[in-house]
C-alpha positions as protocol buffer text, in pm:
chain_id: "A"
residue {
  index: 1
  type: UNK
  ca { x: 0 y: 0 z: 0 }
}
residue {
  index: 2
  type: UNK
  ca { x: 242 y: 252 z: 62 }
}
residue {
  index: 3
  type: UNK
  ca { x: 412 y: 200 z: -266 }
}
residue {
  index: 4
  type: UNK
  ca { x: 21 y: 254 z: -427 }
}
residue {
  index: 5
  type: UNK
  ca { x: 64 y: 412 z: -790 }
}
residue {
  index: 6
  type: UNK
  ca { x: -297 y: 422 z: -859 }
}
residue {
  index: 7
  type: UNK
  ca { x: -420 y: 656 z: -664 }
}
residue {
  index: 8
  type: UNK
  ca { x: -151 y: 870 z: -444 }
}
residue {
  index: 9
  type: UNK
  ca { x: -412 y: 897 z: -155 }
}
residue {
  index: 10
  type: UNK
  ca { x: -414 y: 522 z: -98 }
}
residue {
  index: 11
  type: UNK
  ca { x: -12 y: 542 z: -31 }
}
residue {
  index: 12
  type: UNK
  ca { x: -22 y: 885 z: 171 }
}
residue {
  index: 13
  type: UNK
  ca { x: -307 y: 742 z: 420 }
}
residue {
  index: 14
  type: UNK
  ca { x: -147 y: 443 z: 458 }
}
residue {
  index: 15
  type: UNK
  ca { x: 158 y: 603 z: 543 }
}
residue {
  index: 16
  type: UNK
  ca { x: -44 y: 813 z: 782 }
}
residue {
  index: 17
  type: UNK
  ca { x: -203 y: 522 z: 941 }
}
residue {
  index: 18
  type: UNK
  ca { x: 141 y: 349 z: 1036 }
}
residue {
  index: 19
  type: UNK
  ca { x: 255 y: 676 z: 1143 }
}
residue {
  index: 20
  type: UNK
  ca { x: -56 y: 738 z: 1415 }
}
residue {
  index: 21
  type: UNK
  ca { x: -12 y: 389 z: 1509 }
}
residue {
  index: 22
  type: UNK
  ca { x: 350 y: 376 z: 1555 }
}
residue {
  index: 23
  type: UNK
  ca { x: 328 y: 749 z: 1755 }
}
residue {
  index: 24
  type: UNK
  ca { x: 148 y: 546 z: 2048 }
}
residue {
  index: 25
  type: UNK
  ca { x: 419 y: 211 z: 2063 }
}
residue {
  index: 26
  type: UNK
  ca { x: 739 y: 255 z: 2287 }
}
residue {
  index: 27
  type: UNK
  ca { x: 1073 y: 305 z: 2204 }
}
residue {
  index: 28
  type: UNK
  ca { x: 1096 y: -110 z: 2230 }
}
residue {
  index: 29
  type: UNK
  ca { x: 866 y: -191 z: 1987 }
}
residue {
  index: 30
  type: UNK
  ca { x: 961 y: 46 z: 1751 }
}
residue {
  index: 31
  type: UNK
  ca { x: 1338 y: -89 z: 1761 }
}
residue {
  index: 32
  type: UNK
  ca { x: 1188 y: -445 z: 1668 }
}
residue {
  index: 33
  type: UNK
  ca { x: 1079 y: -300 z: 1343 }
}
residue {
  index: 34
  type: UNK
  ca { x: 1167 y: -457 z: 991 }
}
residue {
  index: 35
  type: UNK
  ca { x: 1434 y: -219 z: 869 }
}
residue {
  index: 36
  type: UNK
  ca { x: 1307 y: -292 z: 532 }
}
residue {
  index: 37
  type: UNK
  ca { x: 981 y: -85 z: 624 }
}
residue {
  index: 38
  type: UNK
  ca { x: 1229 y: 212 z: 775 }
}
residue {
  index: 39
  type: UNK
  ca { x: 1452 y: 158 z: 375 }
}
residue {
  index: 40
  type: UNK
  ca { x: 1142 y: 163 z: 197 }
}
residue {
  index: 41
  type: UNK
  ca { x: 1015 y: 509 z: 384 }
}
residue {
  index: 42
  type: UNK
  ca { x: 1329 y: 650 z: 364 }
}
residue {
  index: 43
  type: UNK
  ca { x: 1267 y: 553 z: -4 }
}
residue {
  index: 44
  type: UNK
  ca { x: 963 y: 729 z: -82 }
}
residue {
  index: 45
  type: UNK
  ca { x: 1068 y: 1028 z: 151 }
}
residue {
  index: 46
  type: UNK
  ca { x: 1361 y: 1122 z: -60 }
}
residue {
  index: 47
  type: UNK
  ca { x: 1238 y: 1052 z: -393 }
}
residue {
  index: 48
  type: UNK
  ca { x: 1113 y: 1385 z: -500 }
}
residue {
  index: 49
  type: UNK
  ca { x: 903 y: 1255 z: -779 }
}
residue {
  index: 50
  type: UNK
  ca { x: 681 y: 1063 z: -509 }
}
residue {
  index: 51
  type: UNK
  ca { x: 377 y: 1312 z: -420 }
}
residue {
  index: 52
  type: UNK
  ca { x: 479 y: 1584 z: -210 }
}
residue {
  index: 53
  type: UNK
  ca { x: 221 y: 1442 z: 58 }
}
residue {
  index: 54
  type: UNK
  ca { x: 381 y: 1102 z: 7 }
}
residue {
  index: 55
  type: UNK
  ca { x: 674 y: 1223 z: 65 }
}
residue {
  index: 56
  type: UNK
  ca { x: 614 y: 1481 z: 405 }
}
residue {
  index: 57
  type: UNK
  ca { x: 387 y: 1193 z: 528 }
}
residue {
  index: 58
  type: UNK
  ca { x: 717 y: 912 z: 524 }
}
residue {
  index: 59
  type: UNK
  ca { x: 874 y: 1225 z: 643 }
}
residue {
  index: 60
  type: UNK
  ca { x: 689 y: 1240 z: 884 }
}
residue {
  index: 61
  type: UNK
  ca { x: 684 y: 815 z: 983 }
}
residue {
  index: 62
  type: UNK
  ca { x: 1068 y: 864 z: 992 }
}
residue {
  index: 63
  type: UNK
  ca { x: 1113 y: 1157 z: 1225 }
}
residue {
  index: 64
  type: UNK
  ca { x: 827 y: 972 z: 1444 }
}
residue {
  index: 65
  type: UNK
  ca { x: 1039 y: 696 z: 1503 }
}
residue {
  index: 66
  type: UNK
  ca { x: 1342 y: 880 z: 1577 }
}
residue {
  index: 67
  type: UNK
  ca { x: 1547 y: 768 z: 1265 }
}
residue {
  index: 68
  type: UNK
  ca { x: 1853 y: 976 z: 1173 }
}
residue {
  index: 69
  type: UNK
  ca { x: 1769 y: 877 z: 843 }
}
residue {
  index: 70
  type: UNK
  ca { x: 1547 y: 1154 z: 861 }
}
residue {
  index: 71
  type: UNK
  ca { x: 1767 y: 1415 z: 978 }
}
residue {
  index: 72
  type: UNK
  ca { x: 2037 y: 1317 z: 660 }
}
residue {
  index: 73
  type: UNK
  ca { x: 1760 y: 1363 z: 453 }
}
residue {
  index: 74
  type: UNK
  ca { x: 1687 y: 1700 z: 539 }
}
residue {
  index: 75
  type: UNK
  ca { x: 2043 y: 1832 z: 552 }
}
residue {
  index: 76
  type: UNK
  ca { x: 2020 y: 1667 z: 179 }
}
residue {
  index: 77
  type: UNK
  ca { x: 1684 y: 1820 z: 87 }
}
residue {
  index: 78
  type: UNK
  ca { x: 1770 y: 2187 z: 223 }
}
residue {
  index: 79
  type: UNK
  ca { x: 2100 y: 2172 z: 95 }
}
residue {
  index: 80
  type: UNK
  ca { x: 2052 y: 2096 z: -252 }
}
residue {
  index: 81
  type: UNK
  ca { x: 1686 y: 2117 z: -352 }
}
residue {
  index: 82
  type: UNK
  ca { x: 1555 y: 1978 z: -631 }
}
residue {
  index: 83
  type: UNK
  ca { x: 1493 y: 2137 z: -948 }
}
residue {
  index: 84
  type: UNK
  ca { x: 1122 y: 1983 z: -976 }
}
residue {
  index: 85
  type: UNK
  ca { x: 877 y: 2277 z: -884 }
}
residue {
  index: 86
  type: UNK
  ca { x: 681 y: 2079 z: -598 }
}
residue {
  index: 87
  type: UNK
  ca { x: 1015 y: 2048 z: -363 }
}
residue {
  index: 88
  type: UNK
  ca { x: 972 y: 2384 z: -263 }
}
residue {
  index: 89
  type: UNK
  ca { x: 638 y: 2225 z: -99 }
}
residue {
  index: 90
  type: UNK
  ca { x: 822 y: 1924 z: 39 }
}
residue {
  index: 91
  type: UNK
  ca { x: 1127 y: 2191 z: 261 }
}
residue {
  index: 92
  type: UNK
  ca { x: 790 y: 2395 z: 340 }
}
residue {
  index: 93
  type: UNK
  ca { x: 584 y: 2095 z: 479 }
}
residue {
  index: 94
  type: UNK
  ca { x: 877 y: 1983 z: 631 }
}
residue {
  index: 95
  type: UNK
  ca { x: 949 y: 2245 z: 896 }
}
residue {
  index: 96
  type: UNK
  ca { x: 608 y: 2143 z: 1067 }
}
residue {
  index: 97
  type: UNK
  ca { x: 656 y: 1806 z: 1041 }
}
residue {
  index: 98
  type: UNK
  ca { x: 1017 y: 1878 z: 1213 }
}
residue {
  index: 99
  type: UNK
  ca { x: 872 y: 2107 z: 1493 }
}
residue {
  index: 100
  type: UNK
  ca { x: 610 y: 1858 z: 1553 }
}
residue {
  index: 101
  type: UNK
  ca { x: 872 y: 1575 z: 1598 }
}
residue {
  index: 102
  type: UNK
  ca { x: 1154 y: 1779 z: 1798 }
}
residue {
  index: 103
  type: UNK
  ca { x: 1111 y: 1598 z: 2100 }
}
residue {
  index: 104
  type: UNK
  ca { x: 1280 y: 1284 z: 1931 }
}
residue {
  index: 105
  type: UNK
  ca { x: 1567 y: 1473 z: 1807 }
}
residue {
  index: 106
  type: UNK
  ca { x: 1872 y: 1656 z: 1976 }
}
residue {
  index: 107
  type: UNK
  ca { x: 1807 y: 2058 z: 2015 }
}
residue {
  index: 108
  type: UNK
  ca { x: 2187 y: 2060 z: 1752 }
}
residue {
  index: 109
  type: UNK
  ca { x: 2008 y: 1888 z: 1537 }
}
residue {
  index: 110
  type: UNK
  ca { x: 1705 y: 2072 z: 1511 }
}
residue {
  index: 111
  type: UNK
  ca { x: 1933 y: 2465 z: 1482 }
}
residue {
  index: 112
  type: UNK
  ca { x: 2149 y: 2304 z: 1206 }
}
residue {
  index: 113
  type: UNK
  ca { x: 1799 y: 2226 z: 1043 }
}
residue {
  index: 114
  type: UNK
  ca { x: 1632 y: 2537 z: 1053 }
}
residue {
  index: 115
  type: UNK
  ca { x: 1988 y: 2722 z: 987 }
}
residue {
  index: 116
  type: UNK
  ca { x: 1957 y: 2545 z: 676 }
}
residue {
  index: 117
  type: UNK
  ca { x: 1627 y: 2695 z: 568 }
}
residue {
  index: 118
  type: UNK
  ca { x: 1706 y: 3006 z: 696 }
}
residue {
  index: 119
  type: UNK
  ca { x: 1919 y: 3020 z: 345 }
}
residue {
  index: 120
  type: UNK
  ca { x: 1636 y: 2857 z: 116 }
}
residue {
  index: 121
  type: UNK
  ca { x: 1649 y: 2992 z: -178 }
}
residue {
  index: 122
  type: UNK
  ca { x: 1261 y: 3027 z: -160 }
}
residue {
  index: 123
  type: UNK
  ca { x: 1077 y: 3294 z: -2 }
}
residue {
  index: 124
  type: UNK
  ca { x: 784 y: 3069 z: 77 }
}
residue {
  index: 125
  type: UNK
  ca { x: 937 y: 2776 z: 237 }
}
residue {
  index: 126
  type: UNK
  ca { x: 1166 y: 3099 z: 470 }
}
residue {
  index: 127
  type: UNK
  ca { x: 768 y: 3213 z: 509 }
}
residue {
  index: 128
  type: UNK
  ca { x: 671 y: 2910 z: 676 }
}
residue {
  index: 129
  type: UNK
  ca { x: 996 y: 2954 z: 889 }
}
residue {
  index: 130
  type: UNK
  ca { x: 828 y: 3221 z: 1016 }
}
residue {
  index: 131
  type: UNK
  ca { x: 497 y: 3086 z: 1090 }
}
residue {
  index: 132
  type: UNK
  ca { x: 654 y: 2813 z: 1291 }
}
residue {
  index: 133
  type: UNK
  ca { x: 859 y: 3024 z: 1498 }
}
residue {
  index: 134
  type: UNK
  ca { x: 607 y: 2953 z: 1824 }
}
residue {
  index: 135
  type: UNK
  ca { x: 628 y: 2605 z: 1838 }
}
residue {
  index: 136
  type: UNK
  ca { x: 1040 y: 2589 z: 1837 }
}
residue {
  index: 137
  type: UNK
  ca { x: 1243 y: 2600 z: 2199 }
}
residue {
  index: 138
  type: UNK
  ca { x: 1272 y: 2946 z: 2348 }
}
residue {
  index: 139
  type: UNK
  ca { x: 1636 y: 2995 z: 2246 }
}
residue {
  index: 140
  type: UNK
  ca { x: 1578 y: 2871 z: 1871 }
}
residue {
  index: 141
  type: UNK
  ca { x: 1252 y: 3121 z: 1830 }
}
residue {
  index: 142
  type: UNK
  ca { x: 1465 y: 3401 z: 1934 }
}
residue {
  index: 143
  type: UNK
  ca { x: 1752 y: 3344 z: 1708 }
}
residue {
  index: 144
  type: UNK
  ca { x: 1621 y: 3228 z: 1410 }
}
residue {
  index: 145
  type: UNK
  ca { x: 1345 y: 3549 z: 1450 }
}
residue {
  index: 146
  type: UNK
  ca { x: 1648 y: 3802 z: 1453 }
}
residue {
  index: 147
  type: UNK
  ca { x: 1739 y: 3648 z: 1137 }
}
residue {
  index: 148
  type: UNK
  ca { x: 1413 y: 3647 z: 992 }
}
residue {
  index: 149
  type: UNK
  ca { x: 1342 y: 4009 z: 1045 }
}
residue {
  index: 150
  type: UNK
  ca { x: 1641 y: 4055 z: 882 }
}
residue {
  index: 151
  type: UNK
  ca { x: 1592 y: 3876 z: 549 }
}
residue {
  index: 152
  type: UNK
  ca { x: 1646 y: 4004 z: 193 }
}
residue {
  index: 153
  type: UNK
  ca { x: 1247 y: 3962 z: 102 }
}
residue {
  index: 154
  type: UNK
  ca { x: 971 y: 4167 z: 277 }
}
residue {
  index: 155
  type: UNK
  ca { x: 744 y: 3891 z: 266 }
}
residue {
  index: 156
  type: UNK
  ca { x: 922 y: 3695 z: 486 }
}
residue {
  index: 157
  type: UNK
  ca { x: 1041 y: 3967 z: 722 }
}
residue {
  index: 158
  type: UNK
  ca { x: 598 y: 4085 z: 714 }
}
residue {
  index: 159
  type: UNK
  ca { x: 522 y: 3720 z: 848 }
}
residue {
  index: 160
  type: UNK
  ca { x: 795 y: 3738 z: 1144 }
}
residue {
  index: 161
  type: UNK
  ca { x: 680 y: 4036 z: 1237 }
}
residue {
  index: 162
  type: UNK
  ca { x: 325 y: 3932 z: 1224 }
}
residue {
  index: 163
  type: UNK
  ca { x: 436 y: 3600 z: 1429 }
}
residue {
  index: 164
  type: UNK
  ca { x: 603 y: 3791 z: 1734 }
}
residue {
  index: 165
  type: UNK
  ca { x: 265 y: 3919 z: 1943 }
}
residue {
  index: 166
  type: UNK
  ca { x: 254 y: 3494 z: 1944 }
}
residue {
  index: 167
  type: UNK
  ca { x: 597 y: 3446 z: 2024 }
}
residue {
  index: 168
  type: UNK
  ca { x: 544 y: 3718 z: 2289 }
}
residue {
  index: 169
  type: UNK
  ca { x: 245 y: 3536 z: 2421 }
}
residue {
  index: 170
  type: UNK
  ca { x: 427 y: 3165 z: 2422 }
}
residue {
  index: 171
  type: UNK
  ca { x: 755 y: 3318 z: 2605 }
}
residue {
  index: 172
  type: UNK
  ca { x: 480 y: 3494 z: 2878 }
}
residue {
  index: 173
  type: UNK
  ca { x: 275 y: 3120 z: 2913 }
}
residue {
  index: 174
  type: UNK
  ca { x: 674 y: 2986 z: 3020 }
}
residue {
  index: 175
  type: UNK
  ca { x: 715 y: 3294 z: 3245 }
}
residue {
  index: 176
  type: UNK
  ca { x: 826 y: 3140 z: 3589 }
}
residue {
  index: 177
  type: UNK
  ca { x: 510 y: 3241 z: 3845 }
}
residue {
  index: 178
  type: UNK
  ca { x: 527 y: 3577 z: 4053 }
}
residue {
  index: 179
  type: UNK
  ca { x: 853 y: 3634 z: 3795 }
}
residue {
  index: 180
  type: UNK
  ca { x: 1030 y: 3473 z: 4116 }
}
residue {
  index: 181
  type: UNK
  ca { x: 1421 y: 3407 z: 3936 }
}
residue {
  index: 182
  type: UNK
  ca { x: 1467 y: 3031 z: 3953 }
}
């Protein structure tokens, strides 16, 4: 099924499905997997002929169970993106699937990511930089914000400034009570 030429939706929803159901197995079970199932993902996450929702979705089954794999393919992806005029979709998509599945990864890993598409070449995947600012650790928000707001295109620099009253709000939800110094 997840190989499904067909009809793309029959491949991305069974990707989804093993995704959801691998997100609620332990770290144990998911270590007993076939690594044929973790090649063939990596597979179909790389190729960027798949469909782009193919693709973020085995993305998105990688990162879920903590593969490196994933992280290689990223460097790959934001360091030399493809010609085809979808993968500009794929390095967009993939910043939420990343900041949804930082908790499996090292923080290093994560700021060499997003460093990365700090220098995309395209304004619209450094736009959804932006708009995922608020769900990135503290430290990472702040930094990669100063270097949004300081970007060559407007656009990009409109949507980090339009992001910061939620920034703003996130930092003052992780304020320590009474602003008592820990």
């Amino acid at each position: 099924m997840l190989r499904y030429e067909s009809d793309e939706r029959v491949a991305f929803e069974a990707m989804r499905c093993l995704r959801l159901a691998l997100d609620q197995f332990s770290q144990v079970v998911i270590e007993k997997l076939d690594p044929k199932l973790i090649q063939l993902t990596y597979s179909i996450a790389s190729d960027p002929y798949q469909p782009v929702w193919v693709q973020t979705e085995a993305l998105a089954l990688l990162m879920s169970i903590g593969q490196g794999s994933a992280i290689k393919l990223l460097k790959h992806r934001y360091k030399k993106p493809s010609a085809l005029g979808d993968d500009l979709f794929f390095r967009a998509r993939s910043l939420t699937v990343m900041t949804s599945y930082q908790k499996n990864y090292q923080p290093e890993q994560l700021s060499t990511l997003l460093n990365l598409t700090l220098k995309d070449p395209s304004i619209y995947v450094r736009q959804k930089l932006a708009e995922q600012l608020t769900h990135m650790p503290t430290e990472l928000c702040l930094a990669i914000f100063i270097q949004l707001i300081k970007d060559k295109a407007p656009q990009v620099r409109a949507i980090a400034w339009k992001t910061l009253a939620s920034i703003l709000k996130t930092l003052s939800n992780n304020e320590v009570p009474n602003n008592e110094v820990p």
